[in-house]
C-alpha positions in Angstrom: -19.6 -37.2 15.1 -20.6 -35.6 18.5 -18.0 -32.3 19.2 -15.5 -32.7 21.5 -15.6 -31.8 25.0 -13.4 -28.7 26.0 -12.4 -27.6 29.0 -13.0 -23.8 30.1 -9.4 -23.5 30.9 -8.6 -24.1 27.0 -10.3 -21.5 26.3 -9.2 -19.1 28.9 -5.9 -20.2 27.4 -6.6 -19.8 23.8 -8.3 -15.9 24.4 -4.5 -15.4 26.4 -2.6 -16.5 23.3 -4.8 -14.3 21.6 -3.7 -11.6 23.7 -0.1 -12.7 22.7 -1.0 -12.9 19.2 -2.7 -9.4 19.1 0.3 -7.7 20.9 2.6 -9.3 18.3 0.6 -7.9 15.6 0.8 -4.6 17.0 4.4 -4.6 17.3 4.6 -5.5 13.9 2.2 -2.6 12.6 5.2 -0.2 14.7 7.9 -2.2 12.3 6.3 -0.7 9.6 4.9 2.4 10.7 8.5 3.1 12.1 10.5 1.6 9.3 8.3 3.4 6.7 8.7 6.8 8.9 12.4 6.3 8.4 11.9 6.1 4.5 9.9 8.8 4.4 12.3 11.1 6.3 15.1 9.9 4.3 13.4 10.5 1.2 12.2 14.0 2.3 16.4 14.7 2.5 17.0 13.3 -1.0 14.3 15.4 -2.3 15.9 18.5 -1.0 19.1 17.0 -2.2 17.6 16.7 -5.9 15.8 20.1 -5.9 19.7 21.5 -4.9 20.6 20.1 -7.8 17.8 20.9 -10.2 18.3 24.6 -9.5 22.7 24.8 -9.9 21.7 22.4 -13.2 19.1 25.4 -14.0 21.5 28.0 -13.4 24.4 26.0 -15.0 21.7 25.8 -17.7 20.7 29.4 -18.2 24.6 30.4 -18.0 25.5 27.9 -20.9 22.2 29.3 -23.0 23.7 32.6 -23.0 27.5 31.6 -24.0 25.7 29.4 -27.0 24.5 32.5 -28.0 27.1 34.4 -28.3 29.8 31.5 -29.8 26.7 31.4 -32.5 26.9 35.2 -33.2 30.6 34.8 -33.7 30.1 31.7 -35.6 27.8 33.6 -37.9 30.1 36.6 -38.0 32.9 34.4 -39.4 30.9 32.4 -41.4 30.2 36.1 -43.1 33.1 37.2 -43.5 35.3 34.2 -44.2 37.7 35.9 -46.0 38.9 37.8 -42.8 39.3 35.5 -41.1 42.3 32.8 -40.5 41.4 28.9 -40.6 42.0 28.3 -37.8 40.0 31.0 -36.2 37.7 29.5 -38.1 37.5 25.6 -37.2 37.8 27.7 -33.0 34.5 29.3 -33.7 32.9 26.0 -35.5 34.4 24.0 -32.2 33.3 26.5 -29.5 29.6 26.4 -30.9 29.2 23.2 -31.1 31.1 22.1 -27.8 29.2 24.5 -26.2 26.0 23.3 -27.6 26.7 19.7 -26.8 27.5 20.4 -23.4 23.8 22.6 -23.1 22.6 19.6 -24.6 23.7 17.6 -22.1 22.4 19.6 -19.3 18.9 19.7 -20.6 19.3 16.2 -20.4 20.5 15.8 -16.7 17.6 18.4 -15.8 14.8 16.3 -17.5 16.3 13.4 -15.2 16.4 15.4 -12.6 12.7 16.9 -12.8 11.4 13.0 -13.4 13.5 12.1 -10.0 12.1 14.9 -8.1 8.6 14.1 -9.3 9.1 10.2 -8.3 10.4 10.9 -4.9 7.1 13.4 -4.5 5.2 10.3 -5.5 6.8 8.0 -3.2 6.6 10.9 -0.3 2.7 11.3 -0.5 2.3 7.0 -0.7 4.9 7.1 3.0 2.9 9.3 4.4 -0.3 7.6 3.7 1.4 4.2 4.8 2.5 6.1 8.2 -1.3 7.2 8.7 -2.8 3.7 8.1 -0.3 2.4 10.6 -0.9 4.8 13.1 -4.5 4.2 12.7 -4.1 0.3 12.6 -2.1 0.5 15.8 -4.9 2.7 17.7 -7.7 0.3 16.4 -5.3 -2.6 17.9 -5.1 -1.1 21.3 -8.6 -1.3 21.2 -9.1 -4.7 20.6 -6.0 -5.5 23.6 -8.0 -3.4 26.1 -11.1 -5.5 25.3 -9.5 -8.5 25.0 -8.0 -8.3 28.6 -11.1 -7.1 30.2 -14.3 -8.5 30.3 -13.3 -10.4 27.4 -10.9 -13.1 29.6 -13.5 -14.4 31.5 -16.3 -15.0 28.4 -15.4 -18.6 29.4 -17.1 -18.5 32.8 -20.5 -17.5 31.1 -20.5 -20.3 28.2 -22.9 -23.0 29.1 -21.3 -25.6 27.5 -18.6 -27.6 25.7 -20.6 -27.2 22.0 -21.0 -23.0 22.6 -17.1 -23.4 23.7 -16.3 -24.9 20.7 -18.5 -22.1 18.1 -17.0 -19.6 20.2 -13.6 -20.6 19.7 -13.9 -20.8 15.7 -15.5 -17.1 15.9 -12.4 -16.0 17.2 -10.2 -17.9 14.8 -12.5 -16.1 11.8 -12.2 -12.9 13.3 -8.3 -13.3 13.7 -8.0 -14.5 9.6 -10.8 -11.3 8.9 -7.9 -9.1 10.5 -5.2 -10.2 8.8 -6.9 -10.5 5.6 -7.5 -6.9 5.8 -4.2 -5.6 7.2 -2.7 -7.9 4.4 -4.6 -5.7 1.5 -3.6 -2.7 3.3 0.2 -3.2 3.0 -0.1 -4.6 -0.3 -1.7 -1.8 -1.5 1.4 0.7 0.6 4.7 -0.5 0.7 4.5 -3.7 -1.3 3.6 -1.4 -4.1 5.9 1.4 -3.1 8.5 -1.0 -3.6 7.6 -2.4 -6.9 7.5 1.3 -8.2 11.2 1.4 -7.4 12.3 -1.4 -8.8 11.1 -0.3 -12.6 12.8 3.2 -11.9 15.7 1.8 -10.4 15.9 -0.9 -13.8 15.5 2.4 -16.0 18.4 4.0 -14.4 20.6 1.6 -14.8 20.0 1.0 -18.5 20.3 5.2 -18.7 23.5 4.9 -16.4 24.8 1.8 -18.6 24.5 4.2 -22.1 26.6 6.7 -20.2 28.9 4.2 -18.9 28.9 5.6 -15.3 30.2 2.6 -13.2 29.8 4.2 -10.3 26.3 5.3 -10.8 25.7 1.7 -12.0 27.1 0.9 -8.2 24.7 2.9 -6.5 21.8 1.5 -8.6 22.6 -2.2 -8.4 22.9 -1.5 -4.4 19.5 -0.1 -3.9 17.9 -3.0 -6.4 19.0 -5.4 -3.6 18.1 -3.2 -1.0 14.6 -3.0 -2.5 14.7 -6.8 -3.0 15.1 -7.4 0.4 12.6 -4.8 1.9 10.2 -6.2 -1.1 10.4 -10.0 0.6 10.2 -8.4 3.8 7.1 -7.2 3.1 6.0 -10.0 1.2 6.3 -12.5 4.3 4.5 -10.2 6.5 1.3 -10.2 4.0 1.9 -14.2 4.0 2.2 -14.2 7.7 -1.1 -12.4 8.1 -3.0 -13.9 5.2 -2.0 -15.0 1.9 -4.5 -13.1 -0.5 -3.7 -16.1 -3.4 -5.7 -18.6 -0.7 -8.7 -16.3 -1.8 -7.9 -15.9 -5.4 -6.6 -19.1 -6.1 -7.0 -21.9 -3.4 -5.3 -24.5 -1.0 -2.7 -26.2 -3.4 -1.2 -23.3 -5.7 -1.5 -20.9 -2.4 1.1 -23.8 -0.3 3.1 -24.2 -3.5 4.1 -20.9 -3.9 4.4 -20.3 -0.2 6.6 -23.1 0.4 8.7 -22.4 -2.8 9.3 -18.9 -1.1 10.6 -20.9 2.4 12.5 -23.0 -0.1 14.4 -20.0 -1.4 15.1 -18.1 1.4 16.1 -20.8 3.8 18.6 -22.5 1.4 16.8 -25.5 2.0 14.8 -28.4 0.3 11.4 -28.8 0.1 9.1 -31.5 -1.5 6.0 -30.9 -2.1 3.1 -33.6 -3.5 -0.6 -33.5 -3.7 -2.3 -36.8 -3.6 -5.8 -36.2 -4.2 -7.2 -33.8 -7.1 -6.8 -30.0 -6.8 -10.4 -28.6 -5.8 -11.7 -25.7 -4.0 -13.1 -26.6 0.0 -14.6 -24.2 2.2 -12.7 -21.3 3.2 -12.7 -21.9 6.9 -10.8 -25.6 5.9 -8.4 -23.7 3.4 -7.7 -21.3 6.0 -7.0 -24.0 8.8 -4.9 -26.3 6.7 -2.5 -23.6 5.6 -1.8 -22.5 8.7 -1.2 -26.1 10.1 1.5 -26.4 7.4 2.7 -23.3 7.6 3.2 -23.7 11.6 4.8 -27.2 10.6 7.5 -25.7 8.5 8.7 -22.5 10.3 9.4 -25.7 12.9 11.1 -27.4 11.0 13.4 -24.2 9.8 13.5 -22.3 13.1 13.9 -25.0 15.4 14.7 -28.1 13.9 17.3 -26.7 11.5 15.7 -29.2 8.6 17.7 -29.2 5.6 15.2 -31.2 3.9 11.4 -31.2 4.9 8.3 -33.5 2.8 5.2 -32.1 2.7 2.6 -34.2 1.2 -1.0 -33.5 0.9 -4.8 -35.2 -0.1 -7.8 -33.7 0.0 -11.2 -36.0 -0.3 -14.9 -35.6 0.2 -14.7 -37.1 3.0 -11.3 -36.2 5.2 -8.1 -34.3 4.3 -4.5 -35.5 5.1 -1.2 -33.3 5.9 1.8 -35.0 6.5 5.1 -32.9 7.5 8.1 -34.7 7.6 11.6 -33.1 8.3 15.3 -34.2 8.6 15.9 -31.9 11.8 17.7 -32.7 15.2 14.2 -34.0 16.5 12.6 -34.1 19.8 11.3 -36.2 22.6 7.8 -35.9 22.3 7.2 -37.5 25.9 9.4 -34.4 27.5 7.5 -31.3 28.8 8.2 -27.9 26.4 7.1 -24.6 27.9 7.6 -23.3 24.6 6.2 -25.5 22.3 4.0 -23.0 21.7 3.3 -23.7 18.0 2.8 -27.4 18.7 0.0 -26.7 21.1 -1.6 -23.9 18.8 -1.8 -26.8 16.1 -3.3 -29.5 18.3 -6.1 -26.8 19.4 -7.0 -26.0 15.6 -6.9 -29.5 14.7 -9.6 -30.0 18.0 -11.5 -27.1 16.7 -11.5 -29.0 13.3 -12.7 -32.1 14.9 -9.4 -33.6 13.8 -6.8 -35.9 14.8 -2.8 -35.1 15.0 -0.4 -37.4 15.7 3.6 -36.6 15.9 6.7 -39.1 15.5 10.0 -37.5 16.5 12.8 -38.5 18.6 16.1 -36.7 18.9 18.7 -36.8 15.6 15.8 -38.5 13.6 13.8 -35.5 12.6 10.0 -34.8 13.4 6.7 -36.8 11.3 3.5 -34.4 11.6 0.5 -36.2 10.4 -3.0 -34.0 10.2 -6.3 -35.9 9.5 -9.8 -33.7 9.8 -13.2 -34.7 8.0 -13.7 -32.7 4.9 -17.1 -32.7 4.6 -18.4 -31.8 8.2 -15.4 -28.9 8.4 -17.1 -27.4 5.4 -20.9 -26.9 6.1 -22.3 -23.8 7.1 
């Protein structure tokens, strides 16, 4: 199949959505660096909060130690001379001691705990301030790329001789964009994604600690930050699947878009049905990379503008082309009518061109929105 001519202008156009993209991607690197700045100060106040605390429970500690000692002396004065003394002099000596034990007991307790929570929020300190430091860094590297991008960069377009170099040019920057996210995705999973997790098993082991004691309010507090945690935890999640799912690498095409989509499914209080046709193989990684993100622009559609309560994704990969079809139960759209912000729509036609492909849409208003993806399997994958 001979490639596609393209227009200089599309390109001019894809390197400014580029641009767009980049800056968004920097913004997003702030998010965190600021969000995970705001966690780290906060943190660095409960810390001072639980040393406070270790040092009156050290004190109250010491002070308890020394009135053991004593209620043990009298204890073993009376238990000495028992004749001398009365029984109930007795049973108060007995009580003392061992109340006052108890109660020392019980503070050694609360200062183990108290050590292990200083020590985990020191942890979780020293992995923030790493996470700010990668961000920072990230975000200088980013400016980088945006000052080169809207230099010389904007008018590479001018110098391409013709419609085939426009075209390899064009997929260079697409595998340079999914090389960028793939990285940034490892380093937040590495950061906060794992920060996160961390918390969670401390937070479960408080609760069971709190629920032995029977401290409802503690229990409060704990079940509170396990949602708060939960939410951050997705947060973060989405932003590694909006840069570049790391299962696409590990594990392919078909489990990558089931898991992805169950996720949508969850969090969107919506249904979604999902169906592979053909037989669940490995393609090239360029194709993998392509397809997801055609069905992943097709869906945040359907949710964020459509309002779908029930979207169809169906999918059939062969040696010699691969399907996609996206159906949804939205409001619809006239597909004749002009849309200055159809953005997404027009980022998927210009994959699918880079692909070689063909996309054809069926919508009308109140009937929902059919997205059907065809590009050849076998030329998309050679070298």
């Amino acid at each position: 199949m001979c490639p596609k001519k393209i227009d200089v202008k599309v390109l001019d156009t894809v390197v400014d959505r580029m641009v767009k993209t980049v800056h968004s991607s920097k913004n997003e690197v702030f998010h965190i660096g600021e969000h995970s700045r705001q966690e780290f100060e906060q943190l660095k106040k409960e810390s001072l909060e639980t040393r406070q605390k270790l040092n009156d429970i050290i004190d109250e500690g010491d002070r308890l130690e020394a009135h053991t000692k004593l209620a043990r002396m009298r204890l073993s004065e009376v238990s000495k001379n028992f004749k001398r003394f009365s029984e109930s002099e007795v049973r108060e000596a007995y009580e003392r001691a061992h109340n006052l034990q108890m109660n020392l007991t019980m503070n050694r307790q609360k200062e183990q705990q108290l050590r292990e929570r200083r020590d985990d929020l020191d942890r979780r300190i020293m992995n923030l301030r790493k996470t700010v430091e990668r961000a920072e860094a990230l975000g200088s590297q980013i400016t980088v790329v945006l000052n080169y991008l809207t230099g010389s960069f904007q008018q590479v377009g001018e110098m391409i001789a013709d419609a085939k170099q426009k075209q390899d040019f064009g997929l260079k920057i697409i595998e340079a964009q999914e090389d960028e996210r793939r990285r940034l995705s490892r380093e937040i999973h590495d950061g906060p994604a794992q920060m996160l997790a961390n918390v969670m098993m401390r937070s479960e082991l408080i609760d069971r600690i709190a629920k032995e004691r029977n401290t409802e309010e503690a229990l409060k507090e704990v079940r509170d930050l396990r949602q708060m945690v939960r939410s951050a935890l997705y947060e973060v999640r989405r932003i590694i699947y909006d840069l570049r799912p790391m299962a696409l690498d590990d594990l392919g095409l078909i489990p990558t878009l089931k898991r992805y989509l169950a996720t949508i499914e969850e969090y969107n209080k919506l249904t979604i049905h999902f169906r592979n046709l053909g037989e669940e193989r490995r393609i090239s990684s360029r194709l993998e990379v392509a397809l997801f993100r055609l069905v992943q622009e097709a869906t945040q559609n359907a949710v964020k503008h459509a309002e779908a309560t029930e979207i169809n994704v169906k999918i059939e990969i062969s040696h010699q082309q691969s399907m996609v079809v996206v159906k949804d139960n939205g409001k619809g759209f006239d597909p004749e009518e002009r849309n200055d912000k159809s953005f997404g729509l027009l980022g998927m036609r210009e994959r699918v061109d880079l692909l070689e492909g063909e996309m054809t849409i069926h919508s009308a208003l109140g009937k929902g929105t059919n997205i059907t993806i065809m590009v050849p399997t076998n030329e998309a994958s050679e070298e």
